[in-house]
C-alpha positions in Angstrom: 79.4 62.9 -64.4 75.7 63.6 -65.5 75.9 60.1 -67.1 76.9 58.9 -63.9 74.6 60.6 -61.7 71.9 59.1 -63.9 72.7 55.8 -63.4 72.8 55.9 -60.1 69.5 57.5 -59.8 68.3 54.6 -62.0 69.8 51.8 -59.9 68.5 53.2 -56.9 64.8 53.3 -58.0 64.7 49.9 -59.6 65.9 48.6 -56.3 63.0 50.4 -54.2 60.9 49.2 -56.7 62.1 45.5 -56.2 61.5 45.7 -52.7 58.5 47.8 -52.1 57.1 44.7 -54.6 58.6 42.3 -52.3 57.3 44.0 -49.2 54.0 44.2 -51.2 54.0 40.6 -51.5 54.6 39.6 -48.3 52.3 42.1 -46.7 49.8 40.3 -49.1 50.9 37.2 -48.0 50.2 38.2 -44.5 46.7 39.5 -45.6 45.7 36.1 -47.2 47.0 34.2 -43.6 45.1 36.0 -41.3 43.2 33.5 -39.6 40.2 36.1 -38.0 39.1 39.1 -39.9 40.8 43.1 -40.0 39.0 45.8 -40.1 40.4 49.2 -40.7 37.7 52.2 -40.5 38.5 56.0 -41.4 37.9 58.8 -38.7 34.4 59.3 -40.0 33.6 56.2 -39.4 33.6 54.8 -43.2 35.2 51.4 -44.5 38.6 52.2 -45.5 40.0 48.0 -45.5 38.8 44.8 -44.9 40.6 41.1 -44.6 39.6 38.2 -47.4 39.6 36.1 -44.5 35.8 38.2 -43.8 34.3 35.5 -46.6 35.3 32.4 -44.6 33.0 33.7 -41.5 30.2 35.7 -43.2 30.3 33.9 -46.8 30.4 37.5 -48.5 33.3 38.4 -50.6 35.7 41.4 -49.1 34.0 43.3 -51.9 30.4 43.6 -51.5 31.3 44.8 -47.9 33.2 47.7 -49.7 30.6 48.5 -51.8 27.6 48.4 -49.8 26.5 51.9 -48.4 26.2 50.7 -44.9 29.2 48.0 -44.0 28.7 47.6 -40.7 25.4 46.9 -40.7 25.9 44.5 -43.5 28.4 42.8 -41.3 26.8 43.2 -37.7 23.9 41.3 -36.8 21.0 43.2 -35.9 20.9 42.6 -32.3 24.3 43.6 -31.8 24.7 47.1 -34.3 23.3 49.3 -32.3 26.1 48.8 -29.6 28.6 48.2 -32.2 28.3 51.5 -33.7 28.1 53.2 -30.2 31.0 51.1 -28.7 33.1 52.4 -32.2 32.1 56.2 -31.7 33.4 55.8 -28.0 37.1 54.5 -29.5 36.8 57.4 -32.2 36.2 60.1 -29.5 38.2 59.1 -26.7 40.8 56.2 -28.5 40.8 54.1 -25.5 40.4 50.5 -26.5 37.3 48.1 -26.2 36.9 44.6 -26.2 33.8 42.6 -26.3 31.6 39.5 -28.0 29.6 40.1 -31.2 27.6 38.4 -33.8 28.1 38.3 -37.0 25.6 38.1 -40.0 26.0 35.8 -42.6 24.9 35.4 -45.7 22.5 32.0 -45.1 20.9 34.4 -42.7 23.3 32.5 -39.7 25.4 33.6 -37.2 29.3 33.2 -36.3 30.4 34.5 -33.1 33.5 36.7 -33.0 35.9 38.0 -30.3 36.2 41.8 -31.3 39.2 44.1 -30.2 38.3 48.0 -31.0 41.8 49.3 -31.3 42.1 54.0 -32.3 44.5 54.8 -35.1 46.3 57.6 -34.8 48.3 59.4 -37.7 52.0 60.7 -36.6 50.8 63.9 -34.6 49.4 60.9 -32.2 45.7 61.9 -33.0 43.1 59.3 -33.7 42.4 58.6 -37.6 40.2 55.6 -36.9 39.9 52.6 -35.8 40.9 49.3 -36.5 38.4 46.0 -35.7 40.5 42.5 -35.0 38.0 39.9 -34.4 38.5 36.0 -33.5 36.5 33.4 -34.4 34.6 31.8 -31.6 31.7 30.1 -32.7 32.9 26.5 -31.5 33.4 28.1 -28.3 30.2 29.5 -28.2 28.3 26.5 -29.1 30.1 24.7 -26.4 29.0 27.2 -24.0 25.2 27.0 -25.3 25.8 23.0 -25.1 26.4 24.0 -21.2 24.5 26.1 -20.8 21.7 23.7 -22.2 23.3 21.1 -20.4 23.1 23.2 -17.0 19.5 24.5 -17.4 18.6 20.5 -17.9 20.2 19.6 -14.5 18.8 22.3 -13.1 15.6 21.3 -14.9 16.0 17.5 -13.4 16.6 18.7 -9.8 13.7 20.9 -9.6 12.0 18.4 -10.7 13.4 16.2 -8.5 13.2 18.3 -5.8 9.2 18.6 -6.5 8.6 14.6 -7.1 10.5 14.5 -3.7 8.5 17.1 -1.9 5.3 15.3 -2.7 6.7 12.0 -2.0 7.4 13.6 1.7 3.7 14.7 1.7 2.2 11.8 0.2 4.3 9.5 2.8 3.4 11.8 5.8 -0.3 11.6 4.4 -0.2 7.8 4.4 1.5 7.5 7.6 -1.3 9.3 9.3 -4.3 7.3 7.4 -2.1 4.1 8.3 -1.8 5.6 12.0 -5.5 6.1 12.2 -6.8 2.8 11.1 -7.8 0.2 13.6 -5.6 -2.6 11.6 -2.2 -3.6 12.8 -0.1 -2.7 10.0 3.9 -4.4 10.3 6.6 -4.5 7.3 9.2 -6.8 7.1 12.5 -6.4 4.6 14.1 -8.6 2.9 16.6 -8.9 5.3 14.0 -9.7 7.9 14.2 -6.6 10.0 11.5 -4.0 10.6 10.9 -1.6 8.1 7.7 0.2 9.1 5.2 -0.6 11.8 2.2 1.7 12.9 0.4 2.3 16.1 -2.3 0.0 16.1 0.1 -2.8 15.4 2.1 -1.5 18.6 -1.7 -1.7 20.4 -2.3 -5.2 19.2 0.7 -6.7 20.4 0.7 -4.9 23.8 4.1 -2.5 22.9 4.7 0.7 24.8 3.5 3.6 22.5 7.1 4.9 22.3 8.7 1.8 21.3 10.9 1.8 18.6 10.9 -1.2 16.5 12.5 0.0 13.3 15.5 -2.2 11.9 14.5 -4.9 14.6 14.7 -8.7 13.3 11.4 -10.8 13.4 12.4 -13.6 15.5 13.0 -10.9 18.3 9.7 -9.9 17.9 8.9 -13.2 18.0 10.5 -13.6 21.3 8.6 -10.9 22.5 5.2 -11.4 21.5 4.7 -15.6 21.9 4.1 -14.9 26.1 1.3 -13.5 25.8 -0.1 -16.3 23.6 -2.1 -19.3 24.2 -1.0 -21.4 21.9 3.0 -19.9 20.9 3.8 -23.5 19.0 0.8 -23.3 16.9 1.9 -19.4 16.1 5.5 -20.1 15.1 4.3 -22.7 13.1 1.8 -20.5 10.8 4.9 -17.7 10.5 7.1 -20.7 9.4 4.0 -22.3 6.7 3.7 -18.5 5.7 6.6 -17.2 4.7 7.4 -20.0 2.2 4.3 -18.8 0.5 4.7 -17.0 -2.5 0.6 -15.8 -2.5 -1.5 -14.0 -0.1 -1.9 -15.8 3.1 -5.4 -17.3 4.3 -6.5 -15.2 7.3 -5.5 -16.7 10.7 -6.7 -16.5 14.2 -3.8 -15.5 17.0 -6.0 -16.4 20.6 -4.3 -14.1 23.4 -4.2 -15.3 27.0 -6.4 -12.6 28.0 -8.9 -14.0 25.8 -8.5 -10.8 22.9 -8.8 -13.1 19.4 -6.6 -11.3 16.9 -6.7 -12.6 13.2 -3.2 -11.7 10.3 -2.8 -12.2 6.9 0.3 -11.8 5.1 1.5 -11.1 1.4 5.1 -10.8 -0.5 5.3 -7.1 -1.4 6.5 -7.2 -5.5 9.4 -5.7 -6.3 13.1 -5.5 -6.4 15.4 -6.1 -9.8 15.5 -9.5 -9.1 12.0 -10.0 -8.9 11.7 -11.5 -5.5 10.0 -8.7 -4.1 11.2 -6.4 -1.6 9.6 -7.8 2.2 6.3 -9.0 3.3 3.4 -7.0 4.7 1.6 -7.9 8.0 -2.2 -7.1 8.7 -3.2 -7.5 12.0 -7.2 -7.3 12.7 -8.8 -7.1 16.5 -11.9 -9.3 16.3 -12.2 -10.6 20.0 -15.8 -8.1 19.8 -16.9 -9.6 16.5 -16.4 -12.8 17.9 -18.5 -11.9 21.0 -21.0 -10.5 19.0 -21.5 -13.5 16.6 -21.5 -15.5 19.5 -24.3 -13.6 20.9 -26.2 -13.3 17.8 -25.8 -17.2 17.4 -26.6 -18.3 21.1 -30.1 -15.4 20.2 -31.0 -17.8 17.1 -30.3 -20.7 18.6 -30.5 -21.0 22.2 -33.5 -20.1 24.9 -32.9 -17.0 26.7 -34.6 -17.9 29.6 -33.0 -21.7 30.6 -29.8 -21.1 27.7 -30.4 -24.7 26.7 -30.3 -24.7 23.2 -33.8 -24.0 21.4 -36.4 -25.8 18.7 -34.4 -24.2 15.9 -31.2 -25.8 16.9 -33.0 -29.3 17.8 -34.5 -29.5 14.3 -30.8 -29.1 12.9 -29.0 -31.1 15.3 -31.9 -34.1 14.3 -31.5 -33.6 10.8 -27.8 -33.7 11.2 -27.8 -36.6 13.6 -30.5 -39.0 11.6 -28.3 -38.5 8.3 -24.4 -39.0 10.3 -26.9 -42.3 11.2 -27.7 -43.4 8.1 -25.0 -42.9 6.4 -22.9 -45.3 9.7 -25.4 -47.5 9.8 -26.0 -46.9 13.6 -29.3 -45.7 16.0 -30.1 -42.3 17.0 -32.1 -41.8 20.0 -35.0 -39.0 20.8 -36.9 -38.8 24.4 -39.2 -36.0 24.7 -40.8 -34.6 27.9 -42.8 -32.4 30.1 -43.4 -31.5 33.6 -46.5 -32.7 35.5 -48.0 -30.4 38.1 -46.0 -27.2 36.1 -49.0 -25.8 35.1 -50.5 -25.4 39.0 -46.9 -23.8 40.3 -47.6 -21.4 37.3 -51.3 -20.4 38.3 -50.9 -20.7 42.1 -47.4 -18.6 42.6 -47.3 -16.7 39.3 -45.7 -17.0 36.4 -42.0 -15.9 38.2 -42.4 -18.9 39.8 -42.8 -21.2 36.8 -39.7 -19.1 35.2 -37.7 -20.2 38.2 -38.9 -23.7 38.0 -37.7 -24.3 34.6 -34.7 -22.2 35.3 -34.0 -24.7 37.7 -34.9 -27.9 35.9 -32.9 -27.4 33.1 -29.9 -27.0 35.4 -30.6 -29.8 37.2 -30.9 -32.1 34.0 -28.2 -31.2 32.4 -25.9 -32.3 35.6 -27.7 -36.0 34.7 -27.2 -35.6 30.9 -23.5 -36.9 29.6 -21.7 -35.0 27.4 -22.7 -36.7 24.1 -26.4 -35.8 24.9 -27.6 -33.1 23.7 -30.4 -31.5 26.2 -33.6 -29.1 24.6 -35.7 -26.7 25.3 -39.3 -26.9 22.9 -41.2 -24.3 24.1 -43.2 -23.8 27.5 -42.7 -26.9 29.5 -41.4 -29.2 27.0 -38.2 -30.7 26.4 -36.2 -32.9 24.7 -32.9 -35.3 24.6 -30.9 -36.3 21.6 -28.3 -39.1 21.8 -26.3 -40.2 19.3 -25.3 -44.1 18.6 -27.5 -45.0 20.9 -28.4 -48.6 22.1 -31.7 -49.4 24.1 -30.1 -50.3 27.3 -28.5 -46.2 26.9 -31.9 -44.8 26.6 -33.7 -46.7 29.1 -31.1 -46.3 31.9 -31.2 -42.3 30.8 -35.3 -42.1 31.1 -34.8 -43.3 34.8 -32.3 -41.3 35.4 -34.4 -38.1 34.0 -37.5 -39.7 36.1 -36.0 -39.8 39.2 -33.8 -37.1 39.3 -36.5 -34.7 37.7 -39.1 -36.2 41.1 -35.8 -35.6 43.5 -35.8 -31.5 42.4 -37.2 -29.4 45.1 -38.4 -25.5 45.0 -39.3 -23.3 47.7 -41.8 -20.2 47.5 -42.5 -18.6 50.4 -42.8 -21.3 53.5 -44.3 -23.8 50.5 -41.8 -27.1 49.0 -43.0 -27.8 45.9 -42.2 -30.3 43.2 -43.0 -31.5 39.5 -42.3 -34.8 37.5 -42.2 -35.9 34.1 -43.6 -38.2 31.5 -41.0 -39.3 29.0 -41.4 -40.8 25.7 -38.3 -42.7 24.1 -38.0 -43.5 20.3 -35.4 -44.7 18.0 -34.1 -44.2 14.9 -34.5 -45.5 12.5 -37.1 -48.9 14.6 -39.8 -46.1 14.9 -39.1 -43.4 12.1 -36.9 -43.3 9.5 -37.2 -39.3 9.8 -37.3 -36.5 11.7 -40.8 -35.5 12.0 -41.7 -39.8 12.5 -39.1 -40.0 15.0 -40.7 -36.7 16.8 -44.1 -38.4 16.6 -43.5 -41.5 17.8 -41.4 -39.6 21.1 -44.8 -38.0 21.9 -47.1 -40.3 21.1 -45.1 -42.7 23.7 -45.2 -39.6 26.2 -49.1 -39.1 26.3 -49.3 -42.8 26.9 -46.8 -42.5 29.8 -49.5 -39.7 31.1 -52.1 -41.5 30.7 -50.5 -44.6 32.4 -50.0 -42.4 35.6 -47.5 -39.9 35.1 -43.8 -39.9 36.2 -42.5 -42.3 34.1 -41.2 -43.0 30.8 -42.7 -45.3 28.0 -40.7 -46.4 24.9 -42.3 -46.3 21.0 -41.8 -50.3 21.0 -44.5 -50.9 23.3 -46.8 -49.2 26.5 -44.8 -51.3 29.3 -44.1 -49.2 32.1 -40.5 -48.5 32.4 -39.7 -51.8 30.3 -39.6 -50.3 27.0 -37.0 -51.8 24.4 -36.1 -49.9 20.9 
């Protein structure tokens, strides 16, 4: 019986042995798996277990975590063991679970982010003995987050920027739309497409448009349509757009004359751009010159012509004879010159004042130039003296034009007061290149035959070629 009672007690703990070993093994088996790291900590708050799998994450051995005086901090990361420690008091004192994100330090002074689950242990009265840490690896996910985060901060980044490039751009466009708006030039864009992209008020000015007109996305041969009316010459117009726009360089300037007489000048220019290098439109500059014009006009009629009589003055006869004697030469042809003044001038000047004599050659010249023809070109010297210049001229010309200018200077009548009065004039005729070969020959041998026409009895003309009376020949 004893014998028997032994045995059994023999069998029975050789089989607990063999399976608290094999439950040993498998409980190490499940240590060794565990993919995150366990934790287990006493009540005081002391390392009572930790996983192998704490090595893969922090690259410190399970043991130097066991052996270190403070564990935690060895495994916590500085910036996070402050909270950890409070967060594990919290669970000791009141066992209610906590969850949260944590860093962990590792041993090449890195990181590894974990997923932490702060779980109380309690013994079999149901009190808490400590607490047990579960933590999950997520340091991919974390990187992906900073990647998006990174990612997120750059759009946001870009769009400010954006945002800031565009706000100027509004500025800077509203600034340039008022200088453009402002300026007195005609400023008109075309697109590629050949509609109106931009257009600004003194272009709406130039080309008589209502101030409120809207010409945006309109095609140029509407405007075209619009604006060749008021034109003088709409052919010629259409035919400079047409030469233009085949023109890959800046246009030569070009003068647009109005109806109502405004002179308007443009130039035009491909505006670079686009990805296919063709440029993106063509800019239009409109200028108002009509008053430049005048002026010019003005300042050349002041150099050139006489203010009192506006025939045209010694300055312009010295150029027109230059010119004339050299187009001559050049055609082999005659050029000729007959200069005069006015007898009995001088005593209408001291007997009715000098008034008088202002209206007397006031109304010679316009008297002589309704005998003149078109190609002869009709001079005032100075004082009373005066001159003709006729191109290709042939002695029969310049004879039958002396007695015309001798009779129809005798035939002029002025009245002062209850007095008729009248003057003459003594001509003298020369011709290029029979009596000089130059201006100032030519000019001499014109007055030398006019003194001898005054000495020969006034009111007449004389020729260079000889003293006859009226009979002259070149």
């Amino acid at each position: 019986m004893v014998s028997l009672s032994r045995f059994w007690r023999a069998s029975t703990s050789r089989a607990a042995d063999k399976a608290a070993t094999t439950e040993l093994e498998l409980l190490r088996s499940v240590v060794e798996g565990i993919h995150g790291i366990e934790v287990l900590f006493g009540a005081a708050g002391e390392l009572c277990w930790i996983s192998p799998s704490v090595e893969r994450l922090t690259a410190r051995p399970p043991t130097s975590f066991l052996s270190a005086e403070d564990p935690l901090a060895l495994l916590v990361h500085p910036s996070d063991l402050a909270y950890c420690r409070r967060v594990m008091g919290e669970v000791l004192e009141s066992g209610e679970a906590r969850d949260f994100e944590l860093r962990l330090h590792c041993d090449d002074g890195g990181i590894n982010w974990v997923a932490c689950h702060w779980r109380a242990l309690r013994d079999r009265q149901g009190s808490v003995s400590g607490v047990r840490l579960s933590a999950e690896d997520i340091q991919a996910r974390k990187e992906t987050e900073y990647t998006l985060l990174e990612t997120v901060a750059e759009l946001r980044r870009a769009q400010a920027l954006r945002e800031h490039y565009l706000s100027r751009s509004n500025d800077e466009r509203h600034r340039l739309s008022a200088l453009l708006n402002v300026i007195r030039l005609g400023i008109l864009f075309i697109d590629r497409d050949h509609r109106v992209l931009y257009y600004n008020r003194a272009m709406l000015d130039l080309w008589a448009y209502p101030p409120d007109e809207n010409l945006i996305g309109v095609r140029d041969i509407v405007l075209q349509s619009t604006v060749t009316p008021l034109l003088a010459s709409p052919a010629e117009y259409l035919a400079h757009i047409e030469s233009v726009i085949h023109c890959p360089t800046v246009s030569e300037p070009y003068e647009i004359h109005f109806k109502d007489g405004r002179v308007v000048t443009d130039l035009s220019a491909v505006v670079e751009g686009g990805q296919d290098g063709r440029g993106i439109g063509r800019v239009w500059i409109y200028e108002d010159v009509t008053e430049r014009r005048r002026v010019a006009q003005q300042l050349v009629a002041l150099a050139e012509r006489d203010p009192l009589t506006n025939l045209f003055n010694r300055r312009r006869f010295h150029e027109e004879l230059e010119r004339l004697l050299a187009d001559a030469a050049r055609r082999e042809v005659a050029v000729g010159l007959l200069t005069f003044d006015l007898d009995g001038f001088k005593p209408i000047n001291d007997q009715y004042g000098h008034q008088a004599g202002d209206e007397v050659l006031v109304g010679l010249a316009e008297g002589v130039r309704r005998i003149v023809r078109r190609n002869e070109m009709f001079f005032r010297l100075g004082g009373d003296e005066f001159a003709v210049l006729v191109a290709d001229a042939s002695a029969e010309a310049l004879a039958e034009l002396a007695t015309r200018l001798v009779e129809g200077i005798a035939a002029m009548q002025f009245r002062f007061g209850d007095k008729t009065v009248g003057v003459s004039a003594s001509i003298g005729v020369a011709c290029f290149p029979q009596h000089g070969t130059d201006g100032e020959a030519l000019m001499a041998a014109a007055d030398a035959a006019m003194y001898r026409a005054k000495a020969g009895g006034r009111n007449r003309w004389m020729s260079a070629a000889s003293a006859a009376d009226k009979t002259g020949r070149c």
